[in-house]
N, C-alpha and C positions, 0 to 999 in steps of 0.2 A: 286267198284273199288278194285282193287287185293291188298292188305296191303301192297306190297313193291315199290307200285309204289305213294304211298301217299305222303311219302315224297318229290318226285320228284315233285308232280303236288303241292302240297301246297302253295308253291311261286310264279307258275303261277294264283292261285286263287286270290290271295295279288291283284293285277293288276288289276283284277276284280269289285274288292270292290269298287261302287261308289263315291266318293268325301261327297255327303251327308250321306253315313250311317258311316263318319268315329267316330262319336259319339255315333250312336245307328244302330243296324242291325233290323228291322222289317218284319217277315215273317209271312205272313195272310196267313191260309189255305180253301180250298175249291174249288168247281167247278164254284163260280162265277167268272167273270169277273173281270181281276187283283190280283185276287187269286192262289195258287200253288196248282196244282191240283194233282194225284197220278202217272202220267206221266212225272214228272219233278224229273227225277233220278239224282243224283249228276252230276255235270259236271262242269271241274274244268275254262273253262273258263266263265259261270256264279258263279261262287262261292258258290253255295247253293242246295241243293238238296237231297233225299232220297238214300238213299244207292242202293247195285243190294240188289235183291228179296226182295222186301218188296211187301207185296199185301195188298192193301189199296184198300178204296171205299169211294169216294169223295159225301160229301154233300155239297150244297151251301156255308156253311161257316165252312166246318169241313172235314179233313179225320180220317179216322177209319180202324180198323179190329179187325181183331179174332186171328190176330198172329202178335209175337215182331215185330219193323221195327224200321232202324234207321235215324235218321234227320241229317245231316253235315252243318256247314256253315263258310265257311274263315272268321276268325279275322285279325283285321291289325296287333297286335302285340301281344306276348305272355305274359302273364299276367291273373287277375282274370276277371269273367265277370260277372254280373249280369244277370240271365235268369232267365225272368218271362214267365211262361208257360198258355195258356188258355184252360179251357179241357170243354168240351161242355157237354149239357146233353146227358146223357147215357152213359157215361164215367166209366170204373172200371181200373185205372190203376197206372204203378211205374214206374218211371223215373231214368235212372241213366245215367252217365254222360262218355263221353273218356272209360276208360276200364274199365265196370261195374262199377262206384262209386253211390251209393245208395244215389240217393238226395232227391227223393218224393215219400213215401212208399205208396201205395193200396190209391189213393183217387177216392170215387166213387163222380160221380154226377148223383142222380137220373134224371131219362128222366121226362120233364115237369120244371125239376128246372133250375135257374140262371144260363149260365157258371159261373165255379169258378178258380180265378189263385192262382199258387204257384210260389214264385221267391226262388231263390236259388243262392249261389257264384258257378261258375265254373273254377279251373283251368287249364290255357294252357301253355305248354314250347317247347323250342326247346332244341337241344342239343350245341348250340351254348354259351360259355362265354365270357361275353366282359370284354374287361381289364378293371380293377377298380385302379384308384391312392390308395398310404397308404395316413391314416388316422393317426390320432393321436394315434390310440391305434389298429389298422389293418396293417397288411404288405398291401403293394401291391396287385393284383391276377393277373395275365398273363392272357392274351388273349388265345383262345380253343375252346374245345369242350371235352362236354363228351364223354367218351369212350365206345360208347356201345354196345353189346353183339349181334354180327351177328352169326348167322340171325335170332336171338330171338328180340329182340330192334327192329330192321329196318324191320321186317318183321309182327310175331304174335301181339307185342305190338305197332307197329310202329303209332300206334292212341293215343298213351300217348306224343309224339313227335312231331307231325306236326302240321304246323297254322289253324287246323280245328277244330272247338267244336263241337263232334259230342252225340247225344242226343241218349237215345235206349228206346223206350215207348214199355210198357211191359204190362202184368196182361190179364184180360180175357175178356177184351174189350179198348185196347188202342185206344185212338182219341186224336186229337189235332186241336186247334181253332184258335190262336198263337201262336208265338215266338218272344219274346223280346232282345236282345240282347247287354248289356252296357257297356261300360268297369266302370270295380267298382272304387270307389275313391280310390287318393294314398293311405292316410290314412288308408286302410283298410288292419288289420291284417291277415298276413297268419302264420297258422299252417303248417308248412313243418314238414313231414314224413321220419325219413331214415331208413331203416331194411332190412331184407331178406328176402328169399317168404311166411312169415308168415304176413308180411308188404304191402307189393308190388301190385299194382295193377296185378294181375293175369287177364290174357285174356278171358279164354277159364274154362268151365265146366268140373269137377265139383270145383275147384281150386276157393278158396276166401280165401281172409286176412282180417283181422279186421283194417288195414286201408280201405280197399275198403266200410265198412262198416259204419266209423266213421263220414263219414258229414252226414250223417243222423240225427247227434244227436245233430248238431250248428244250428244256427241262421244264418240268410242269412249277419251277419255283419264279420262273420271269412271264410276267403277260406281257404281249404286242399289243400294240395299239396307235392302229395306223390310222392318221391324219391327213395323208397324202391327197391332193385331189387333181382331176384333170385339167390341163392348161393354166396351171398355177407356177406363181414365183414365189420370190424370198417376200417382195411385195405386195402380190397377194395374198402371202401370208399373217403378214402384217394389219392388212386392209380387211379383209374375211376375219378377223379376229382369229382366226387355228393356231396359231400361236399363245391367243389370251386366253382359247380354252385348253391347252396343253399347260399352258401356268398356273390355271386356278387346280390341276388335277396333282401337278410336279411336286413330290415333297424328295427330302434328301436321299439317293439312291438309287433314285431313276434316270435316266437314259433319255437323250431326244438326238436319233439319228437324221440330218438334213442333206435332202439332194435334189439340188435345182440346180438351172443352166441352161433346159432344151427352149423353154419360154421366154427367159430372161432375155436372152438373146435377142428376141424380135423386140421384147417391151420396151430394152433400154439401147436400142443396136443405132437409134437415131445419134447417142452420146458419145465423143471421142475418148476413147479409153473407156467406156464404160463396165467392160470388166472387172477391170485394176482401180475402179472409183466406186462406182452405184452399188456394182454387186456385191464389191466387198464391203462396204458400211453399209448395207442391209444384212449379212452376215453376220457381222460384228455385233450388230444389233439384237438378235436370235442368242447368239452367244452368250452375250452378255445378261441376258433376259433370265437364259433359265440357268446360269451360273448364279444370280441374283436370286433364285428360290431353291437352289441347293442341289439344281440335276446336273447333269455330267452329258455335253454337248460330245458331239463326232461326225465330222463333218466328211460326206463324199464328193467325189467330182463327176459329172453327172457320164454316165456309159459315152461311147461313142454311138452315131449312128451307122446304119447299112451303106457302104458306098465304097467302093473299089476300082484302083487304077491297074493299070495294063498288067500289071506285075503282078497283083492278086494280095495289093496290101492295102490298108483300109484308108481311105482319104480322110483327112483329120477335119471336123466341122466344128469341134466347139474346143480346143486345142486350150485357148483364150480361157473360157471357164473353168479348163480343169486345172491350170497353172493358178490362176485367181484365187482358185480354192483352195490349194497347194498352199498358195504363201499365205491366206488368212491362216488358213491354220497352223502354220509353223511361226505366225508371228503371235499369235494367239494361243500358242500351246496347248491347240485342241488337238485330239485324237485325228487322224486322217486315215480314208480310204480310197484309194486313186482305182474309184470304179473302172474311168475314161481308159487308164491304161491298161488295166486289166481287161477290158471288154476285146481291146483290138486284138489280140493273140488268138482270143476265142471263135472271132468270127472271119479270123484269117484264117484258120486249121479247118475251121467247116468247107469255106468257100476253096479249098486245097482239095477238098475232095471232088468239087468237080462245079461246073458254072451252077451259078444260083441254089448252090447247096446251101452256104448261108440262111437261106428263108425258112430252114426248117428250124431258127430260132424264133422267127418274126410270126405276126400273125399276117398272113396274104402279103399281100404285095406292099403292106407296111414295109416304110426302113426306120421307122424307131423304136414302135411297139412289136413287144415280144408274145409268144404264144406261152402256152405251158411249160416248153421243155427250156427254150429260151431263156425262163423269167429261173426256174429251174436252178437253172446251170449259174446263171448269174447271183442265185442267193447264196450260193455255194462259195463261191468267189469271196465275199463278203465274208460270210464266215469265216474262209480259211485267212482271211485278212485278220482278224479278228482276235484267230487262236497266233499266229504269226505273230503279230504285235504283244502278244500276250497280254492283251487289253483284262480288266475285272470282267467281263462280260463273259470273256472264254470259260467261265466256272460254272457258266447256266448250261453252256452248251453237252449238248446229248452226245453221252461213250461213243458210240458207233459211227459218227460222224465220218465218213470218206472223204477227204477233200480231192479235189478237180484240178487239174494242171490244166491253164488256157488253152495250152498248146496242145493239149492231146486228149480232145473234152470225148462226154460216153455218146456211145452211138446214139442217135436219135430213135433209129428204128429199136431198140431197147426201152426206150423210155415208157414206162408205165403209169403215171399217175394220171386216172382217169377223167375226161372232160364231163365240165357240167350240165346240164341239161338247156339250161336256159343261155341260146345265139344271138346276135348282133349285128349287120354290118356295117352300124354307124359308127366310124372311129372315135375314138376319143377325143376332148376336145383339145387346143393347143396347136402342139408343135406341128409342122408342114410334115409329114411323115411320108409324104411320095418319091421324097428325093434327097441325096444330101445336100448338104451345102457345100460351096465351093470355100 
């Protein structure tokens, strides 16, 4: 189905949804009888279905291939979901969620052995805010919608938007057995996302954020949910309403990780001090917001960009923001993660290996946007930030977790986690990404 017509058809899907799956969606795959076989392309008044081109090859209780394909299926409301997946033997594959969110990296099932499931949070929204009464310590929120970015939102990204969860099975033999589909308990914590296209669920190849990357590294007990969008600020934030709809969803428990800095820069760059003034009382303001409906703020300083002097150490461009963000949060006694400082190690140790070795973090001749491995490496950071700090959050995070030393990050040529299907060459919107800054 064409991306701009998703939104339209989503609420016809709604209608669809049986009476008994309003608890739990169950889709059985294969060519047996009662099963969804590789003819059952999306359609929005069944509410479920394979996307166009997927080329699949059905077995009794299993489809497969040799190339990515993706799964849709109407929820009744927007919110987190529980998706338990069953991948059959002979499986080699990676699961990621809405726009590329990396949920289930490279799991093989030898042929001969058990299926094996993985579940996973996945979440859904719309651009829709409902009024919320004030609270004792909240204003009010007016009734809305987000404000978003035609025809980038409603169109490229329009699958971060509409009441479908859509699945994209990847690697060099994607199959699936099942799909589980639950809505997760109230009680269950979300980490919400807000930043710029360093953040943002990016659509299209080669374009990845180290949000897109970060549920990778939770436990199926915290959903992600990323709000991040491209060439956006702390005032954008504000202005787009992504913050009032992060507030009508924030109950006590939740999480709103913030990182801006590459945009803000040009918005407010005409202001003397504007760092150490604008950016930081629009900060304060975010802070204070959703400390006001009971979430737990942590605030980052935004990566450095690509750019290097003689010496092969990175030229500092937004130095001003990360120090900014530093001291909001140390006077404000929010959590802090000094992306900015962390990033430069990383992309010093690359560029150590040999001229323009670096870019096999970026996507092309970007220097701010990251590719897969890139965005990758950088959610890793974050995380080992995380457990470091010994933050509450570190208790979602998954056993096996490896964490990454800037300095001596994994080869590139090692990195495995498979590209998506669907290319790009139009950058993201925002920051001047051709060069640094002086």
């Amino acid at each position: 189905m064409p991306p701009n017509l998703r939104l339209l058809t989503a609420l016809l899907a709604l209608a669809a949804i049986p009476a008994v799956f309003s608890a739990e969606l169950r889709f059985p795959f294969g060519s047996a009888s009662g099963r969804i076989d590789a003819t059952h392309t999306y359609d929005a008044a069944r509410g479920y279905g394979f996307e166009p081109g997927a080329t699949l090859t059905a077995t009794p209780d299993a489809v497969t291939s040799t190339a990515p394909f993706y799964f849709s299926a109407a929820v009744p409301t927007e919110g987190n979901y529980r998706v338990t997946v069953t991948f059959p033997p002979g499986t080699d594959a990676t699961v990621k969620a809405e726009l590329r969110r990396l949920m289930v990296e490279h799991v093989v099932v030898p042929a001969g052995q058990p299926a094996v499931t993985r579940t996973f949070l996945v979440n859904t929204r719309t651009p829709k805010i409902p009024a919320t009464p004030a609270t004792a310590t909240a204003p009010a929120l007016a009734a809305g919608t987000v404000k978003l970015k035609a025809p980038r939102e409603t169109t490229q990204e329009a699958w971060a938007w509409d009441h479908l969860l859509t699945l994209e099975f990847n690697g060099a033999r994607p199959a699936v057995t099942a799909i589980e589909l639950t809505p997760a308990p109230a009680t269950t914590p979300t980490l919400f996302l807000l930043g710029d296209s360093t953040v943002c669920d990016q659509s299209k190849e080669p374009y990845n954020s180290w949000g897109q990357m970060l549920p990778n590294w939770f436990k199926p007990d915290v959903a992600i949910a990323n709000h991040g969008e491209s060439g956006e600020t702390y005032r954008d934030s504000l202005g787009r309403r992504r913050l009032d709809k992060i507030l009508s969803l924030m109950k006590p428990g939740d999480w709103l990780l913030m990182q801006f800095g590459h945009n803000d820069q040009k918005q407010i760059a005409q202001k003397s001090g504007a760092p150490f003034t604008t950016y930081r009382a629009e900060i304060k303001k975010h802070v204070d917001a959703v400390r006001a409906h009971g979430g737990t703020p942590l605030i980052l300083s935004p990566m450095e960009r690509r750019g290097f002097d003689a010496a092969g150490k990175v030229i500092p461009s937004l130095a001003d923001y990360a120090a900014a963000a530093r001291q909001s949060a140390r006077e404000l006694g929010v959590a802090f993660i000094d992306l900015n400082a962390l990033s430069q190690p990383f992309y010093e140790a690359l560029e150590s290996r040999g001229p323009e070795f670096s870019r096999h973090a970026f996507a092309g001749q970007d220097n701010t946007h990251h590719n897969n491995y890139g965005s990758y490496a950088l959610s890793k950071l974050i995380v080992q930030a995380i457990r470091d700090q010994n933050l509450p959050l570190a208790r979602h995070l998954v056993a096996d977790f490896k964490p990454l030393d800037p300095a001596r990050p994994d080869d590139p040529a090692a990195f495995a986690v498979p590209a998506s299907p669907n290319v790009s060459h139009q950058r993201p919107l925002g920051d001047d990404a051709t060069r640094p800054r002086p």
